[in-house]
N, C-alpha and C positions, 0 to 999 in steps of 0.2 A: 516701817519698812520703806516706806514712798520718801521719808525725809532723807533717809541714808542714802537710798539709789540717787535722787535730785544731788545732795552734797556730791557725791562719793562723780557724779557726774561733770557738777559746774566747777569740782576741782581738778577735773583732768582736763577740761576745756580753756581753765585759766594756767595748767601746767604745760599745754600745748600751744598757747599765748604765749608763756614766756618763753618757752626754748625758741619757737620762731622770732620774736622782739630780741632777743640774744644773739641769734647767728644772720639775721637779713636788715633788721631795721637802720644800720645806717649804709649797707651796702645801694640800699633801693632810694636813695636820695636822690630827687634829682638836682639841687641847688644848696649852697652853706657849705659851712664846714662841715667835712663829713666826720672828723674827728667826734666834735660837738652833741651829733646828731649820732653818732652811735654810742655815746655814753647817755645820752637821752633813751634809746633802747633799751641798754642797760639794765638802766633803773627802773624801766618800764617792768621788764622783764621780773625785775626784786617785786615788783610793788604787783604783780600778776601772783610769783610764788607764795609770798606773804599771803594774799589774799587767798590762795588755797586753803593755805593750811588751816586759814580762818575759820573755812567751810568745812573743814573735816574737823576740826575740833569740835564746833559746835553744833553739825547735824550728824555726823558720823561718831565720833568719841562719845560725844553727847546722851547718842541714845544707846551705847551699849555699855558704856561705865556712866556712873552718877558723878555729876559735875561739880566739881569744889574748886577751892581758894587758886589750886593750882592751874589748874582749865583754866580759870578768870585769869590771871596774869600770864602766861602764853598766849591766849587770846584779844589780850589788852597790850601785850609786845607786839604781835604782830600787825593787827591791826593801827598800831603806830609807825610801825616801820612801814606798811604799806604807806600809809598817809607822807611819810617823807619821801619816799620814793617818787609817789607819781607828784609832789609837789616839784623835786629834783628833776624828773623826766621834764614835767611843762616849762624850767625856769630854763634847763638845756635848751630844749626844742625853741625854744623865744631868742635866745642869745647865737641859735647856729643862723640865724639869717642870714 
């Protein structure tokens, strides 16, 4: 029960990450391309959802269905797409200078 409530938590807290990285992160720039630096948000924002869902697959799905082939590759998608995302966010955020 503690591992679902913690999941079922740290993924509203990173699904509250990314809608804010989506609607404010290149408004609140102060310097660069702001273009640049809100497509760096962006993907911040993908690479926040991604990472949710991470966490509910694997501590919320997890412990009320039994976890197979399938679980592992959703889980192995996302957490790939996360990984390109905040790569895409940091190469953005480098190049809006």
């Amino acid at each position: 029960m503690i591992a679902i409530t913690t999941g079922g938590a740290g993924a509203v807290a990173l699904m509250t990450l990314a809608f804010w990285a989506w609607f404010t992160y290149g408004s609140e720039a102060g310097g660069g391309n702001v273009e640049l630096l809100t497509w760096a948000g962006r993907c911040l924002a993908i690479a926040a959802a991604a990472g949710a869902q991470v966490l509910l697959i694997t501590f919320v799905v997890g412990r009320v269905y039994r976890l197979n082939s399938t679980h592992d590759a959703l889980r192995l998608g996302a957490t790939v797409i996360a990984s390109l995302a905040i790569v895409t966010a940091a190469a953005l955020r480098l190049a809006a200078r």
